[in-house]
C-alpha positions in Angstrom: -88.1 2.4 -22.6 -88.6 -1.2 -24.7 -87.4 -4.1 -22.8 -87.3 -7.9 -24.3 -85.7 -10.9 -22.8 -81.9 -11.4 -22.7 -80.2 -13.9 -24.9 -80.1 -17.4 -22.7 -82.9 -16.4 -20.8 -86.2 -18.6 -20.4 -89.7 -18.2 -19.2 -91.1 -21.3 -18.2 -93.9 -23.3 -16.5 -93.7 -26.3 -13.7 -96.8 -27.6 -11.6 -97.8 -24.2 -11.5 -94.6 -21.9 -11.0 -93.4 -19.4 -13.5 -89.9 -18.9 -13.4 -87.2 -17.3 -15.2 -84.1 -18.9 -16.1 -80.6 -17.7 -17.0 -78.1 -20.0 -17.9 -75.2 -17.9 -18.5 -75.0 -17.0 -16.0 -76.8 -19.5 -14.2 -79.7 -17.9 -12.0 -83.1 -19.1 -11.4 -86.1 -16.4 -10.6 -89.7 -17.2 -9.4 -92.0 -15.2 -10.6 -95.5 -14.1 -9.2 -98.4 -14.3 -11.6 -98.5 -10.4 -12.7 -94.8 -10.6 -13.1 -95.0 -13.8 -15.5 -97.9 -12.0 -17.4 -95.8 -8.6 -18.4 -93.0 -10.9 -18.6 -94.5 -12.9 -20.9 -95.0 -10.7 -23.3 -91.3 -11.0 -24.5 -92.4 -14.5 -25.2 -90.3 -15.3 -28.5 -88.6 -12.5 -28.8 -90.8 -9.8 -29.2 -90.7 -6.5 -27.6 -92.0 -5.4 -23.9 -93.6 -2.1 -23.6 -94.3 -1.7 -20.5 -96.5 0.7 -18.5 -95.3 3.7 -16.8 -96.3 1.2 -13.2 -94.6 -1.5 -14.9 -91.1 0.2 -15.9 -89.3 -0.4 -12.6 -90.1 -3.5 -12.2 -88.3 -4.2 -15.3 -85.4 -2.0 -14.8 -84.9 -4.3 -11.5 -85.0 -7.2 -14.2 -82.5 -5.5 -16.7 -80.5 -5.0 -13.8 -80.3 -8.7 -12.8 -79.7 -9.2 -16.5 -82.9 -11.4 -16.9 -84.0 -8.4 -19.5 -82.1 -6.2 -21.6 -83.1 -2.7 -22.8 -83.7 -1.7 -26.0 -81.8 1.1 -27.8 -83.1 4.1 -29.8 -87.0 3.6 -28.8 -87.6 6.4 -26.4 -89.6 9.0 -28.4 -88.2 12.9 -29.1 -90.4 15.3 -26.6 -93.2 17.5 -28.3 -91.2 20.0 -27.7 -87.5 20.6 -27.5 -86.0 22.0 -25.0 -84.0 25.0 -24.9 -79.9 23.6 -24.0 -77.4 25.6 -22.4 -73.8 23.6 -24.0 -71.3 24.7 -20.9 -67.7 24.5 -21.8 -64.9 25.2 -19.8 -61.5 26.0 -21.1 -57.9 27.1 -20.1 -55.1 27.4 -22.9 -56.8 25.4 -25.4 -57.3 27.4 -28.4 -57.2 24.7 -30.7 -59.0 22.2 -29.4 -61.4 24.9 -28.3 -62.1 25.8 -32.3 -62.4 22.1 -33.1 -65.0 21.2 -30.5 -67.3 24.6 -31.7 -67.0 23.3 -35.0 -68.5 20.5 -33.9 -71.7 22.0 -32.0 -72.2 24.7 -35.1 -72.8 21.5 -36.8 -75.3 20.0 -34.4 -78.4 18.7 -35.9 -80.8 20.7 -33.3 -82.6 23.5 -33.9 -79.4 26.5 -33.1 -82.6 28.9 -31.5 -82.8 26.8 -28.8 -78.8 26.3 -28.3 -77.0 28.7 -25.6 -73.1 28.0 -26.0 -71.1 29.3 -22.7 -67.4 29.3 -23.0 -65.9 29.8 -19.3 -62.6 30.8 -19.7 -60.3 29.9 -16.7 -57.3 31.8 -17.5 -56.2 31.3 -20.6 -53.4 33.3 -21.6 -53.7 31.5 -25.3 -56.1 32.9 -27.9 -59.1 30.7 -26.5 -61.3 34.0 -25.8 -60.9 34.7 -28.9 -61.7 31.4 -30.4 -64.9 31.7 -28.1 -65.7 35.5 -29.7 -65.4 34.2 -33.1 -68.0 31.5 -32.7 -70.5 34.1 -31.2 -70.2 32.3 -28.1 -71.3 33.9 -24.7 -67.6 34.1 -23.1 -67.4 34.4 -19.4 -64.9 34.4 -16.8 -64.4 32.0 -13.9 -63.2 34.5 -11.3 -59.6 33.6 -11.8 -57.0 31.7 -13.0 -56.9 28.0 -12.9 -59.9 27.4 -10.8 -60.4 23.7 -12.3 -63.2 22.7 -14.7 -65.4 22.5 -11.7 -65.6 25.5 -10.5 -65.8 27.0 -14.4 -68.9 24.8 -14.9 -70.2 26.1 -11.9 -70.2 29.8 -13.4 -71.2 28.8 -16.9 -74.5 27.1 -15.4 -75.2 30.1 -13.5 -75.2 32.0 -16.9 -77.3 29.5 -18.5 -80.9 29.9 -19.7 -81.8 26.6 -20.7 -83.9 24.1 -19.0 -81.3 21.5 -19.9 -77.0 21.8 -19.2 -75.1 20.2 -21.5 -71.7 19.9 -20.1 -69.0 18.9 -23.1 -65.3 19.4 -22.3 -62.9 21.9 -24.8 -60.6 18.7 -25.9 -63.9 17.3 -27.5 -66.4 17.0 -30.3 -70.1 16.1 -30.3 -71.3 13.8 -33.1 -74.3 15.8 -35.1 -77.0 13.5 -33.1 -75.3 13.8 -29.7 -78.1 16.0 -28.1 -81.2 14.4 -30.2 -80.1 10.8 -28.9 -79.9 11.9 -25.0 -82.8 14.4 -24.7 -85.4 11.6 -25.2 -84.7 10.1 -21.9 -86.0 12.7 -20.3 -89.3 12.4 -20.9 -89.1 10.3 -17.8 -90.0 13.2 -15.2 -87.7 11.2 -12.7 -84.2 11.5 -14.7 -81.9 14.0 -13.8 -78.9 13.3 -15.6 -77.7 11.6 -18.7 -74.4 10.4 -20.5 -73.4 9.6 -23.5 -71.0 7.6 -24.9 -67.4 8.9 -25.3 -65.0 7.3 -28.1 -61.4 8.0 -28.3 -60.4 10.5 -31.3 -57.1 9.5 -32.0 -55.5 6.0 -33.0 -51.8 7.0 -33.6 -50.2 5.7 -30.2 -50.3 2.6 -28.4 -51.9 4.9 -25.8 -54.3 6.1 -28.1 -55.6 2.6 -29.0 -55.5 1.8 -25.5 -57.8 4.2 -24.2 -60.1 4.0 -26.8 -61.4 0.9 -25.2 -59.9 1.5 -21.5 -60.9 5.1 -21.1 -62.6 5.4 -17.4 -64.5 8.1 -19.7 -65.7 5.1 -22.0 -68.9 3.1 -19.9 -69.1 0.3 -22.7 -71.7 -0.1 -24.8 -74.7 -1.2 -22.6 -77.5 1.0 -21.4 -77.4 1.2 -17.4 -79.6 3.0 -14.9 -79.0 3.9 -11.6 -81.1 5.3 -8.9 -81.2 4.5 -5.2 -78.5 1.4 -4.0 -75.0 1.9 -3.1 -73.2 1.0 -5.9 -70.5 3.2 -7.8 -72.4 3.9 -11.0 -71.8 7.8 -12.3 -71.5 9.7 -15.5 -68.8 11.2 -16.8 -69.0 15.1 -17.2 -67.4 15.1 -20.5 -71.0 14.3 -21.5 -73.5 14.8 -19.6 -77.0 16.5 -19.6 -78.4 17.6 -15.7 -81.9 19.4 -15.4 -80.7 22.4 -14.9 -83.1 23.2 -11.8 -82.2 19.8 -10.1 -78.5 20.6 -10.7 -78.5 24.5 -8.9 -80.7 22.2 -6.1 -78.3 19.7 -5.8 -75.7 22.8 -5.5 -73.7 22.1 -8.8 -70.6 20.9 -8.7 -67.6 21.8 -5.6 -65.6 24.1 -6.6 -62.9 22.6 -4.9 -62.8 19.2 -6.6 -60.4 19.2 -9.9 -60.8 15.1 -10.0 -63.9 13.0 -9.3 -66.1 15.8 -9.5 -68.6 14.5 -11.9 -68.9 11.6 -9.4 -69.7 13.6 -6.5 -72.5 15.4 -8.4 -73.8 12.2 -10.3 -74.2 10.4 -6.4 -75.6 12.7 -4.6 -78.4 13.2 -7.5 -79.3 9.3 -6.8 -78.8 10.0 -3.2 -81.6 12.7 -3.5 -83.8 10.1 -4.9 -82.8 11.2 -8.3 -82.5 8.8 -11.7 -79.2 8.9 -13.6 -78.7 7.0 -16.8 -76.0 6.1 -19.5 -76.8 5.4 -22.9 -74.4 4.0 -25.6 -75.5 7.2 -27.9 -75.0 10.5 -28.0 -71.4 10.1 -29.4 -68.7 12.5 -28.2 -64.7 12.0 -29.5 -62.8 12.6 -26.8 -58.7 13.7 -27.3 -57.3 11.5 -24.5 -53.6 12.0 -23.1 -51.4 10.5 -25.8 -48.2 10.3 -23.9 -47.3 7.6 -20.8 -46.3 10.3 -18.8 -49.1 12.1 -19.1 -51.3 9.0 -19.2 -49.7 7.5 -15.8 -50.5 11.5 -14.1 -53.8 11.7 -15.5 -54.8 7.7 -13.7 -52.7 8.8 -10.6 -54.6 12.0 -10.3 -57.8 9.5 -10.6 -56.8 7.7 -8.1 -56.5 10.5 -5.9 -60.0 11.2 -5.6 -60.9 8.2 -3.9 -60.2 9.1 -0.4 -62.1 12.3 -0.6 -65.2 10.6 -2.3 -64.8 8.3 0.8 -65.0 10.9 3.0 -67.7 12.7 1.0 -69.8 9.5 0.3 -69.1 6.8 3.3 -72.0 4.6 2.4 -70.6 3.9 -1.2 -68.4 1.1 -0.5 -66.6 -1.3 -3.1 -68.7 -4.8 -2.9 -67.7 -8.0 -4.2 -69.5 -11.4 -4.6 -67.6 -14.3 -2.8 -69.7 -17.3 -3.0 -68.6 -18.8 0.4 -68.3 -22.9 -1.9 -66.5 -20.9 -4.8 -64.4 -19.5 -2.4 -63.0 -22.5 -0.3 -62.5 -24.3 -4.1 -60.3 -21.3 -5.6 -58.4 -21.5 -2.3 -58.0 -25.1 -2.9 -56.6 -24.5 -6.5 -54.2 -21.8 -5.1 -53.1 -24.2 -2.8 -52.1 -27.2 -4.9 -48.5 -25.6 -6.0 -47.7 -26.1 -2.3 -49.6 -28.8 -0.8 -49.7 -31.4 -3.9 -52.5 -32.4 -6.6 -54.6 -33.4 -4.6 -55.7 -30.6 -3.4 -56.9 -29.9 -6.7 -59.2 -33.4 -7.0 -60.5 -32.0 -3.9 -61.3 -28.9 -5.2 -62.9 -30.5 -8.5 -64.7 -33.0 -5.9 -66.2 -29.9 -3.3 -67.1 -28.4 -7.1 -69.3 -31.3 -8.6 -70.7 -32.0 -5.0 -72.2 -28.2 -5.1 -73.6 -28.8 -8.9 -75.5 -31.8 -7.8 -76.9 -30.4 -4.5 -78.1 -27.4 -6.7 -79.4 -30.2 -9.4 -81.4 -31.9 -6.6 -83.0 -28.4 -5.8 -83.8 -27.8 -9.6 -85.3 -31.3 -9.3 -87.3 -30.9 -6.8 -89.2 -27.9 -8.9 -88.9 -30.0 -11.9 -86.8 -27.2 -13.5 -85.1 -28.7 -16.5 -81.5 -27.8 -16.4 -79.3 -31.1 -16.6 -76.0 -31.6 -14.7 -73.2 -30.4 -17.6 -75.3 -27.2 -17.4 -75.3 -26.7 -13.6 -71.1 -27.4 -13.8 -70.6 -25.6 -16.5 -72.3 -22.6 -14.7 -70.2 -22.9 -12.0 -67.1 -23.1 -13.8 -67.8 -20.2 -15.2 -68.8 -18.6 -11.5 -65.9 -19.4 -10.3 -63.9 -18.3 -13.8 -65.7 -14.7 -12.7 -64.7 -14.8 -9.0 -61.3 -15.5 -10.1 -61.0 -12.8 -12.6 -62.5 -10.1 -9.9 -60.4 -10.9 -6.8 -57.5 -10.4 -9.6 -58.7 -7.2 -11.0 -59.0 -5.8 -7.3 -55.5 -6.6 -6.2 -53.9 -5.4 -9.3 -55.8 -2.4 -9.3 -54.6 -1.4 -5.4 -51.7 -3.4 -4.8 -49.8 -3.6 -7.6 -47.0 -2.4 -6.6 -47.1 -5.0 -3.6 -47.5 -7.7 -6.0 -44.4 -6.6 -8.7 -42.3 -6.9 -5.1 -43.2 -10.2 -4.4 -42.9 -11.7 -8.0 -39.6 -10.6 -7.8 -37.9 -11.0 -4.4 -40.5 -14.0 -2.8 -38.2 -17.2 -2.3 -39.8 -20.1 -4.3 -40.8 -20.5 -7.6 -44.4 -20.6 -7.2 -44.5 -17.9 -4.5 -43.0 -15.8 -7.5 -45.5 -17.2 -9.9 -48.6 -16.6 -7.9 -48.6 -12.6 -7.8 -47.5 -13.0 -11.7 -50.9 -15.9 -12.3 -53.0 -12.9 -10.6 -51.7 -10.0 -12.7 -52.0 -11.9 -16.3 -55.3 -12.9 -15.3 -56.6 -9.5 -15.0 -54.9 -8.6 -17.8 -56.2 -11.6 -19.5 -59.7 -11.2 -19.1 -59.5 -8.0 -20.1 -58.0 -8.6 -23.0 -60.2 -10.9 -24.3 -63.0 -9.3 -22.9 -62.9 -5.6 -24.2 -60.4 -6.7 -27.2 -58.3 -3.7 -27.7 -56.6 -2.8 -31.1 -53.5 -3.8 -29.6 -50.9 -6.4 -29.2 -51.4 -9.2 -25.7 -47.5 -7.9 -24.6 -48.2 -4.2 -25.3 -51.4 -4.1 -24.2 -50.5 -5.4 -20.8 -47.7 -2.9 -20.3 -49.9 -0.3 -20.6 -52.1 -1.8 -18.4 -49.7 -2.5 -15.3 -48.6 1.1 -15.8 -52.2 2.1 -15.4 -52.4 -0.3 -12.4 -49.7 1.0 -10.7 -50.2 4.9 -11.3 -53.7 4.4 -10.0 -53.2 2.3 -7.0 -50.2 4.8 -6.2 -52.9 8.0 -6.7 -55.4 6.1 -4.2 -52.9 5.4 -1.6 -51.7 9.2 -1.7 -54.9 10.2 -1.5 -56.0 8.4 1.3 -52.3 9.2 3.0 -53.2 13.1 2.8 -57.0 12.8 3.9 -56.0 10.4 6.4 -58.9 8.2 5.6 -58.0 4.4 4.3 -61.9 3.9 3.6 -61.3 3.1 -0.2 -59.7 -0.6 1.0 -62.6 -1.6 2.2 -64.5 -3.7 0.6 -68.2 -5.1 1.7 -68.3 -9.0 1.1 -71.3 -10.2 -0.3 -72.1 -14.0 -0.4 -75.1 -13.8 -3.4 -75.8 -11.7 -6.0 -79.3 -10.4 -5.1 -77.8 -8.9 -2.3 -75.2 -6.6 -4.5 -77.9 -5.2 -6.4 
């Protein structure tokens, strides 16, 4: 993997020190003088290749977002290995001939392809679909045993060194296996995603998922090995070594949601290296309906508590900033108390920018004042957006009630402030094919179908672990 520095980053020199800055968003790193030499290497733009030593070390940097990876340089293997595509299906004839299709068309050498069609079921014509395609059809020892459990008898059948798991609703793009398989040529990767796009665009729900989709991880690289963070893949695409994955003992049979988590966490929990690339193109036919959208996120939801139970250690975290913090209190404040709670909060705002100036000074780093406050504008823009996102997301519902039956205008208006702002920021952010009105009633239904999924979840496993959330007061800490 290629590396170079990320846009608004600079290497520079002062009475000795090396250090890295990042002005958006503002972060300062030191650097020792073996670091500053590979680092240096990006000087101008160009491209760091690093040494097999080297690569975590810059991994930890692209994950800090000091560097960013470059796409499309990992080389194809000598060799290619022999793939074992494992699709389960049940009453899906259709989309079942549509996604074979797709992998007849596959630009990889078809010797070295083993398609498994696990049927779970179906009392359509998909096992004949499967027959017509030459497929090796198997059964998954019943009758709606959930994709799990199907993939689970399909990788048992397999041959291949490498299990590509692809769902019946989709279809591979022709380079979808020759853009994943180079990664890995790093012995320490287990599994890799790709990147799923929506396949229709008639409904509003159509256009919504295809930049909403909890199927769709964006289109930046990300790694993830040890840590607690949430980071999985997707099973919809996804490549597993095929030994590490019968070691890891596949997926449980048991879970029809949140699966493909499990699996994905406890391969980094075994010291394993996952990774999602924006390649490797699959078109997925998402839930086109609002009824079937709102059961598919409430059935999401559900598998919170059991992941909970199932993973402990993985909590949600958030960055406060204990200064950013007291100052977004002060602005939520000033509705009730009076303005001037909001000079004070501009006043405890600049007072922080200068004390963080007179460190900067100090190491004769040159980033002016404007910069510094505009940096923590922006912080707290960010802290504001994620406290947002987290109540909508869990207590919607809660929120909706007091916007409509709190006493007092702005008791009404603050739940409402929260929920646009979410809704905002993703808006702006992701910027769906869609209408600011319709997109957002889309998104509060997704809100509240979700956050209604978690709580039922947690109500039946009697575990309320998924509220808690680990408070962090810097970023390095979080990574």
């Amino acid at each position: 993997m290629n590396y170079r520095l990320a846009q608004n980053v600079e290497l520079i020199e002062r009475e000795g020190g090396l250090f890295l800055i990042s002005k958006t968003p503002l972060c300062v790193l030191r650097l020792n003088r073996s670091l500053a030499n590979l680092v240096w290497r990006g000087a101008g733009g160009a491209t760091i290749e690093p040494f097999e030593a080297e690569a975590p070390v810059m991994e930890q940097l692209a994950s800090k977002g000091f560097v960013e990876r470059l796409p499309g340089t990992a080389q194809q293997p000598a060799t290619l290995p022999n793939i074992s595509i494992v699709i389960p299906v049940k009453d899906r004839a259709g989309e079942l001939q549509r996604c074979l299709t797709s992998l007849s068309n596959l630009n990889y050498p078809q010797e070295k392809l083993q398609v498994i069609v696990v049927d779970d079921g179906s009392i359509d014509d998909s096992p004949l679909v499967a027959r017509q395609f030459r497929t090796l059809l198997v059964s998954s020892g019943g009758v709606g045993r959930g994709p799990a459990a199907a993939r689970n008898v399909g990788a048992s059948m397999a041959n291949g060194e490498i299990l590509a798991f692809i769902d019946s609703d989709c279809s591979a793009s022709q380079e979808w296996l020759n853009e994943l398989i180079p990664a890995f040529n790093n012995p320490a990767m287990a599994a890799v995603g790709g990147q799923v796009d929506g396949m229709c665009t008639e409904s509003v729900v159509d256009r919504y998922e295809s930049i909403m989709s909890s199927l769709s991880l964006g289109s930046h690289e990300r790694t993830g090995s040890g840590g607690n963070d949430t980071f999985y893949l997707p099973s919809c695409n996804l490549l597993v070594r095929r030994n590490v994955f019968r070691s890891a003992g596949g997926f449980k049979d048991e879970m029809h949601v949140g699966e493909d988590v499990d699996l994905t966490w406890r391969l980094r929990d075994k010291g394993w290296t996952i990774s999602y690339l924006p390649s490797g193109n699959v078109l997925h036919e998402h839930r086109s309906s609002i009824r079937s959208f709102m059961s598919r996120r409430f059935d999401y939801g559900t598998s919170e508590g059991m992941l909970q139970l199932l993973h402990p250690r993985r909590r949600k975290q958030m960055v406060i900033p204990p200064v950013l913090a007291i100052v977004l209190m002060l602005c939520l404040a000033a509705p009730f108390a009076g303005t001037w709670m909001l000079l004070l909060a501009a006043g405890l705002l600049v007072a922080d920018a200068v004390i963080v100036r007179f460190r900067f000074i100090r190491r004769r780093l040159p980033i002016g004042l404007p910069s510094l406050f505009g940096g923590r504008l922006r912080a707290l823009g960010s802290l504001a957006y994620y406290l947002s996102y987290h109540l909508v997301r869990y207590y919607s519902v809660p929120l909706i009630v007091i916007a409509l039956m709190a006493p007092g205008f702005w008791a009404r208006a603050l739940p409402v402030a929260v929920m646009l702002c979410a809704a905002g920021v993703d808006h702006a952010v992701r910027k769906p094919p869609l209408s600011f009105i319709r997109f957002c009633g889309v998104y509060f239904l997704e809100q509240i179908a979700y956050g209604a999924g978690v709580f039922w979840g947690c109500l039946i496993r009697k575990c309320f672990s998924s509220y808690r959330v680990v408070l962090l007061r810097q970023m390095e800490q979080s990574a």
